[in-house]
C-alpha positions as CSV (number, residue, x, y, z in Angstrom):
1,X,4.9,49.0,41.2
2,X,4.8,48.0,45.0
3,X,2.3,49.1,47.4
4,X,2.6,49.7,51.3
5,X,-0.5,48.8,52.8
6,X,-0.1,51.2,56.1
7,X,2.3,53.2,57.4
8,X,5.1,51.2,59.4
9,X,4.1,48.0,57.6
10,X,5.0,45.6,54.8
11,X,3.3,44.4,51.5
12,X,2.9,41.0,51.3
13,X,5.8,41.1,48.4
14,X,8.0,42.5,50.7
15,X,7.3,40.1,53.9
16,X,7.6,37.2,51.3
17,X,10.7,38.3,50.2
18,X,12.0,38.9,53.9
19,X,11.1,35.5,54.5
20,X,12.2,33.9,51.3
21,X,16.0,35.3,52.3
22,X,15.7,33.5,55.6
23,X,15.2,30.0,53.7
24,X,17.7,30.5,51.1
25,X,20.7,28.1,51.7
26,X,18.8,25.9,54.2
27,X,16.5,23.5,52.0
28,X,16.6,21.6,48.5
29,X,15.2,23.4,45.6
30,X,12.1,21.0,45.6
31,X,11.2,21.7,49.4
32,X,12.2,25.1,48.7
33,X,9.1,25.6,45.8
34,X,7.0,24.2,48.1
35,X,7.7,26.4,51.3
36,X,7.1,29.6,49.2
37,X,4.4,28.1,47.5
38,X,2.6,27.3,51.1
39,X,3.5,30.9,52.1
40,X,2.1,32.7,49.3
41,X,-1.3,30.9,49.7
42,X,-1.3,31.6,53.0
43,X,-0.9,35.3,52.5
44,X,-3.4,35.6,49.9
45,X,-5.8,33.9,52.6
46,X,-4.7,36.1,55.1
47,X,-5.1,39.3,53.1
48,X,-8.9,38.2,51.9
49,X,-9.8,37.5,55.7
50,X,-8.9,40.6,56.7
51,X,-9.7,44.5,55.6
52,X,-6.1,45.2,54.0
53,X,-6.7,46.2,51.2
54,X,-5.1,44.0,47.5
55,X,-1.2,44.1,46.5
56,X,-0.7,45.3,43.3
57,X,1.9,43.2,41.6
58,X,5.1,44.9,40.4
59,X,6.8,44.5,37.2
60,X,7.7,41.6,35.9
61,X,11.4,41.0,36.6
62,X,14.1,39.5,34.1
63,X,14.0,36.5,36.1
64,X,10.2,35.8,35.9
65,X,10.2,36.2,32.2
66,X,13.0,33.8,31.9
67,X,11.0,31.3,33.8
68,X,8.1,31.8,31.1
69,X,7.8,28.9,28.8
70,X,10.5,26.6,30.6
71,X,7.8,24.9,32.8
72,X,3.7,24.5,32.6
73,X,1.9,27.8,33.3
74,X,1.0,26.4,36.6
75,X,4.4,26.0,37.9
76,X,5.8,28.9,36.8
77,X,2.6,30.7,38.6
78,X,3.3,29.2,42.0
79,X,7.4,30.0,41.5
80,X,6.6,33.9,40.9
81,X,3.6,34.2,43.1
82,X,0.5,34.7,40.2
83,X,-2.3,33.3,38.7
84,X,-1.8,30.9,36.5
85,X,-3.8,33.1,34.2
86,X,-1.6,36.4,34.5
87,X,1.3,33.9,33.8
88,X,-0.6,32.9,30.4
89,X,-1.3,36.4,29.4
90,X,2.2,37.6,29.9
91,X,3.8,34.5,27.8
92,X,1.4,34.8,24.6
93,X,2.5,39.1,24.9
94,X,6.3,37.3,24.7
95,X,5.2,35.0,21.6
96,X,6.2,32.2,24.2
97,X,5.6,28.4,23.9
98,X,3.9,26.8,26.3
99,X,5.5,23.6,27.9
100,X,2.2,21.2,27.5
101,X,2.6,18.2,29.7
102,X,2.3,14.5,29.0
103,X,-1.9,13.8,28.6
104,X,-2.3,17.4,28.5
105,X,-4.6,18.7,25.7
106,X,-3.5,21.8,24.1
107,X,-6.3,24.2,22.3
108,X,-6.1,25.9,19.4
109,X,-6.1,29.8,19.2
110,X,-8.0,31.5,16.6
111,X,-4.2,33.3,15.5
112,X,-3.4,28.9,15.7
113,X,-6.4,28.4,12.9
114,X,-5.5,31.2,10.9
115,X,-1.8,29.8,9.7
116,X,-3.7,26.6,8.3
117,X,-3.3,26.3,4.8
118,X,-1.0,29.5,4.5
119,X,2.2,27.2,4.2
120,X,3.3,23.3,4.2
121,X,2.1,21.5,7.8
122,X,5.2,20.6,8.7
123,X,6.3,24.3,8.2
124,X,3.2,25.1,10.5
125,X,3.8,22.9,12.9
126,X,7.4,24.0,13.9
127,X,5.9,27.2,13.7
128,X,3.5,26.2,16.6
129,X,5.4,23.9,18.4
130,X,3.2,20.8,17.6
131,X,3.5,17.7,15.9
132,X,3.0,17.6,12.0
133,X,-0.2,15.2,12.6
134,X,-1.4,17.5,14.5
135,X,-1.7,20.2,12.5
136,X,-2.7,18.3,9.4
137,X,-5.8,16.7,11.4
138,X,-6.9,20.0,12.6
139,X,-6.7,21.5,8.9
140,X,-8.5,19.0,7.6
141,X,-11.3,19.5,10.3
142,X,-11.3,23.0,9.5
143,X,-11.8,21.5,5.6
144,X,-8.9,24.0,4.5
145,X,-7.2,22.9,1.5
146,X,-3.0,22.4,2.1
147,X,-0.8,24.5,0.7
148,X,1.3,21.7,-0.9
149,X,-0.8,19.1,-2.1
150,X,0.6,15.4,-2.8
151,X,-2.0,14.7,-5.4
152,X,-1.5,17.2,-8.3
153,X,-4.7,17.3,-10.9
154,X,-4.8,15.2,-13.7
155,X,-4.3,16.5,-16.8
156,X,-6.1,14.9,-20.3
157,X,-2.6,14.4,-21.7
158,X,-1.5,12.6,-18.7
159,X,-5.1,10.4,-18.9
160,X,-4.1,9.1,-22.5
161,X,-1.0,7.8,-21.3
162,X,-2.2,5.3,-18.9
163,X,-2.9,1.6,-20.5
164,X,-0.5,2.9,-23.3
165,X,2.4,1.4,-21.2
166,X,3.0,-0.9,-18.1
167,X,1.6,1.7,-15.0
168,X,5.5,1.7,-13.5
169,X,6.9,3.5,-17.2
170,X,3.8,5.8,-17.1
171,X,4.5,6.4,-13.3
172,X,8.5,7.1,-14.2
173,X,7.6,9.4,-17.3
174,X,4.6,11.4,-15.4
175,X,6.8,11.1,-11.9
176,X,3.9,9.9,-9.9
177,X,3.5,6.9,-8.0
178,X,2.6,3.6,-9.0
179,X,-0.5,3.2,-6.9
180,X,-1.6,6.7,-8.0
181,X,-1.3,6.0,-11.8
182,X,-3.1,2.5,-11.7
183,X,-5.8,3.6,-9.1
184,X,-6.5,6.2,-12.1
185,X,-6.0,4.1,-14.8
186,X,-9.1,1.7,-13.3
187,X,-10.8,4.9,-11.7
188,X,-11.1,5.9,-15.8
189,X,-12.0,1.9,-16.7
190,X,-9.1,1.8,-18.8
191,X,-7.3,-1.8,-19.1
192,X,-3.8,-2.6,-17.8
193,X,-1.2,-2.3,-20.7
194,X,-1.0,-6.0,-22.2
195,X,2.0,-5.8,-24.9
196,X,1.9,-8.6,-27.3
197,X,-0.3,-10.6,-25.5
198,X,-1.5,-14.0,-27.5
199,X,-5.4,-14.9,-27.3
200,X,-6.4,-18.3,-26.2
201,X,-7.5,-20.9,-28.4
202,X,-10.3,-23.0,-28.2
203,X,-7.9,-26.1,-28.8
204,X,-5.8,-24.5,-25.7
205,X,-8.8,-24.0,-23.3
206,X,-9.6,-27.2,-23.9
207,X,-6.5,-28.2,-22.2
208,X,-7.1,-26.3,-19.0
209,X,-7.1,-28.4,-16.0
210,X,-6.2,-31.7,-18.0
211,X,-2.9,-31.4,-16.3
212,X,-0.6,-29.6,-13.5
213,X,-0.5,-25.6,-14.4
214,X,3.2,-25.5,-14.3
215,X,3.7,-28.3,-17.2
216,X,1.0,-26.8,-19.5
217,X,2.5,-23.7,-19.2
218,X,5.9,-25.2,-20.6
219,X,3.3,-27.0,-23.4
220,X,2.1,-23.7,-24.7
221,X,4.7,-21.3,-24.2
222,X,2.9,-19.3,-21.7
223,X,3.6,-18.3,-18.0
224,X,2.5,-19.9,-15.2
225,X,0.7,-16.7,-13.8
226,X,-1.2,-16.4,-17.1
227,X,-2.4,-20.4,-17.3
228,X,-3.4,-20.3,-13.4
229,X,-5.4,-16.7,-13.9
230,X,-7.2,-18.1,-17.6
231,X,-7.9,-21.7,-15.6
232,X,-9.7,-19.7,-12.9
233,X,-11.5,-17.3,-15.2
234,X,-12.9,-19.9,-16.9
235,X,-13.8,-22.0,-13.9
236,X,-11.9,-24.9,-14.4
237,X,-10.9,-26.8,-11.2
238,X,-6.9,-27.7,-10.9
239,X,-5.4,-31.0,-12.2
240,X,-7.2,-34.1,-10.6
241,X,-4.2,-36.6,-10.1
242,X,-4.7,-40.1,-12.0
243,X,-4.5,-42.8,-9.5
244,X,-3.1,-46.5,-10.4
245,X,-6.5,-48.2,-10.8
246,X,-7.3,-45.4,-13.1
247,X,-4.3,-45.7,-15.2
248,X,-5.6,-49.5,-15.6
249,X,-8.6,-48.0,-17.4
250,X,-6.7,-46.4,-20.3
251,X,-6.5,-48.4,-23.8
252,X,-9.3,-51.0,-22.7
253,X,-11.8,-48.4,-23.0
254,X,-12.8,-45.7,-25.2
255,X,-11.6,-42.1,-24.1
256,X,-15.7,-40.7,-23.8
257,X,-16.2,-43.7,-21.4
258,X,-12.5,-43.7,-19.1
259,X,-13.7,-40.0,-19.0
260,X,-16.7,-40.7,-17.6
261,X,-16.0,-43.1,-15.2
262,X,-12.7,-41.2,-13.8
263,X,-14.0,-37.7,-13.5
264,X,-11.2,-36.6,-15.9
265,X,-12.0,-34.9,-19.0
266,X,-11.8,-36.5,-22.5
267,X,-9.3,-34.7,-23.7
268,X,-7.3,-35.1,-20.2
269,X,-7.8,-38.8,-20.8
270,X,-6.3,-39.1,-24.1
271,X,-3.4,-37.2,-23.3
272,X,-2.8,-39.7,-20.4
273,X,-2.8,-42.3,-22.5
274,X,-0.5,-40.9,-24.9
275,X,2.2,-40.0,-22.1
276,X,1.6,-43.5,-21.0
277,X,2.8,-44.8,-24.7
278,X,-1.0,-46.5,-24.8
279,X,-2.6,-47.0,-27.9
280,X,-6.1,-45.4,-28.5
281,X,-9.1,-48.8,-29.0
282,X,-10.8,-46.9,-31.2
283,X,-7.6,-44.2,-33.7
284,X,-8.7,-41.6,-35.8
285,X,-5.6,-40.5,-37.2
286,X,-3.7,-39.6,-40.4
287,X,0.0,-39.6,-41.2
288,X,2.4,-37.2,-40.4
289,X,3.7,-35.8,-43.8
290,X,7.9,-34.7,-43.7
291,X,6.7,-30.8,-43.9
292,X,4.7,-31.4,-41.0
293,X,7.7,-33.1,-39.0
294,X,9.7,-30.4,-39.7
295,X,7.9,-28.1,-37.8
296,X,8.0,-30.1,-34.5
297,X,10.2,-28.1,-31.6
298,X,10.1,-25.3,-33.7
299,X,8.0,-23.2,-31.4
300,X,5.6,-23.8,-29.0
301,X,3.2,-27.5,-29.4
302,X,-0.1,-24.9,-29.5
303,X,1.4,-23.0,-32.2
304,X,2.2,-25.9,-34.6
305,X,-0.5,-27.7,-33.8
306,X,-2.7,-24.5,-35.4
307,X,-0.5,-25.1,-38.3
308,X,-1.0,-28.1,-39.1
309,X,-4.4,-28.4,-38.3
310,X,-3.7,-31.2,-35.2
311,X,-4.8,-31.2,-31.9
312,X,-1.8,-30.4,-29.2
313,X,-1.3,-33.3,-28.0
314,X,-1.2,-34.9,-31.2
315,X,1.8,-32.8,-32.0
316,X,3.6,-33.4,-28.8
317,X,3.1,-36.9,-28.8
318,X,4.4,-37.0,-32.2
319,X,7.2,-35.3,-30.9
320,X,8.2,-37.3,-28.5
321,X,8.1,-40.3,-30.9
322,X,11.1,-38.9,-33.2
323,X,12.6,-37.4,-29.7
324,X,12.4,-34.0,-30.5
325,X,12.8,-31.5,-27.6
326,X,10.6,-28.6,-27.1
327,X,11.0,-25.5,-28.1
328,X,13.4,-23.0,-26.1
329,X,11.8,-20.3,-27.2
330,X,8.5,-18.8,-27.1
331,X,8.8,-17.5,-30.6
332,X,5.7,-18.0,-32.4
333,X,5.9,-20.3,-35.4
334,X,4.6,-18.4,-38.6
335,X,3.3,-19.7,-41.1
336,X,5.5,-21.0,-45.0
337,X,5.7,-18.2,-47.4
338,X,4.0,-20.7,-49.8
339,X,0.2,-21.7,-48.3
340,X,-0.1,-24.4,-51.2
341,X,3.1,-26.2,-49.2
342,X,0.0,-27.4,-47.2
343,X,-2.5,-28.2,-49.3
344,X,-2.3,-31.7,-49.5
345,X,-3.4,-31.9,-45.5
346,X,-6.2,-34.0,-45.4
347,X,-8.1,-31.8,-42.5
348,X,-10.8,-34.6,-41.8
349,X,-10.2,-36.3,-38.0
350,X,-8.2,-34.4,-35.5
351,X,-6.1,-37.5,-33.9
352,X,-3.0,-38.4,-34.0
């Protein structure tokens, strides 16, 4: 509701409006802010230097509110002619949006605060106008719970599941992630699922390091992940290449002593020296009976070699003697129905 100061004279409303109709048409929209902006402030000087007494504003037109929320609270204040804080007031009575400009730090309201938690942040946050990290980060602060959370509880059931299975079946039947089932499954100290995994030997740890991981891994029908991981768990170093004047040494020494003198392990020596077709100085060996040949390529050298109570590479030197190729499978080899067919194996000396 407008206000006349005096009798005869104008409220400032009015004499802005007089002169806003004289600059209408002649200036850009830009220059035409900032004319009315420099009048206005000029008024409001001019009315607090002298004895008239204050305007009261009038109603707020439809175009002012349709200004509300298109432009920062200070713009739309100088456009209308108010204080940035009347302009505030009037948009939060509208349930406006601000416009919150680039660097500019919008606060949270304590109405803001009390939609956390009561629905999902994303839901929240187009609710509020800000960004779903926002809203989540300011939750969190708060330490209020969300209202849809990723991580549903464990139940016991679900617990004796894991190790029972590789972690990506358990994570398909219990539709959870992958990461969230095995960070569980070692939270609880329970092992990774292992299927029909075959122990190490003592006659195949031996072996470890005598020779390049890939080719033992072909030897004893394992992987190449799982002779690399058993090779460092036991602290063996990787293969030590033979050079040519160690390759000299084999056959004119014992195996103990090339062993010794080359760094290489005895039992790394003597399979050298069989690959190299080199007789051993000093055999301890028995013969190969036809029961025992017939289990050659059969399966892997490890597992015939348990069989027949020979050291590996006994049984893949033998082997390659009658040209037999390895195995193609990694099938183990069992054992004949009939233990006497065995018997006769003189078990003393383990050469070949």
């Amino acid at each position: 509701m407008s206000m006349r100061t005096h009798p005869g004279t104008f409220t400032v409303r009015e004499r802005l409006s007089r002169e806003l109709n004289k600059l209408l048409g002649k200036y850009a929209d830009a220059e035409l802010v900032k004319r009315i902006a420099r009048m206005v402030n000029a008024a409001h000087r001019q009315g607090q230097k002298s004895d008239v007494p204050p305007v009261l504003h009038t109603a707020w037109t439809e175009e002012e509110i349709k200004l509300l929320g298109t432009k920062p609270d200070a713009e739309v204040a100088k456009l209308v002619g108010r204080s940035v804080e009347v302009v505030r007031q009037q948009r939060d009575s509208r349930n406006i949006r601000p416009v919150i400009e680039p660097g500019e730090v919008r606060r949270w309201t304590t109405e803001e605060e009390r939609l956390l938690g009561t629905k999902p942040d994303a839901e929240i946050a187009r609710l509020l106008g800000r960004t779903p990290g926002a809203v989540q980060a300011r939750r969190e602060k708060r330490k209020i719970p969300p209202a849809n959370p990723l991580r549903r509880p464990w139940r016991s059931e679900e617990e004796k599941l894991l190790g029972t299975r590789p972690d990506k079946e358990i994570a398909h039947l219990l539709k959870r992630h992958i990461t969230t089932v095995g960070d569980r499954r070692r939270l609880l100290g329970i092992p990774h699922f292992v299927g029909n995994r075959r122990e190490w030997t003592l006659e195949e740890e031996r072996l470890l390091g005598t020779m390049p991981d890939q080719e033992l891994a072909r030897r004893l029908g394992r992987t190449l992940f799982s002779v690399r991981s058993k090779r460092l768990l036991s602290g063996h170093s990787r293969y030590h290449w033979w050079t040519e004047v160690e390759q000299k040494l084999l056959g004119k020494l014992p195996d103990d002593k090339v062993a010794r003198r080359t760094g290489h392990s005895e039992r790394g020596v003597q399979i050298k020296r069989q690959r190299c077709g080199i007789l051993n100085p000093q055999p301890k060996w028995r013969k190969w009976t036809i029961r025992e040949g017939a289990l050659l390529g059969t399966g892997p050298d490890a597992d015939v070699a348990r069989l027949v109570r020979r050291s590996i590479s006994a049984v893949e030197a033998r082997r390659r003697q009658l040209r037999i190729p390895t195995a193609t499978t990694t099938t183990r080899v069992r054992r004949p129905n009939r233990q006497d067919d065995f018997k006769h194996i003189a078990y003393a000396g383990g050469g070949s």
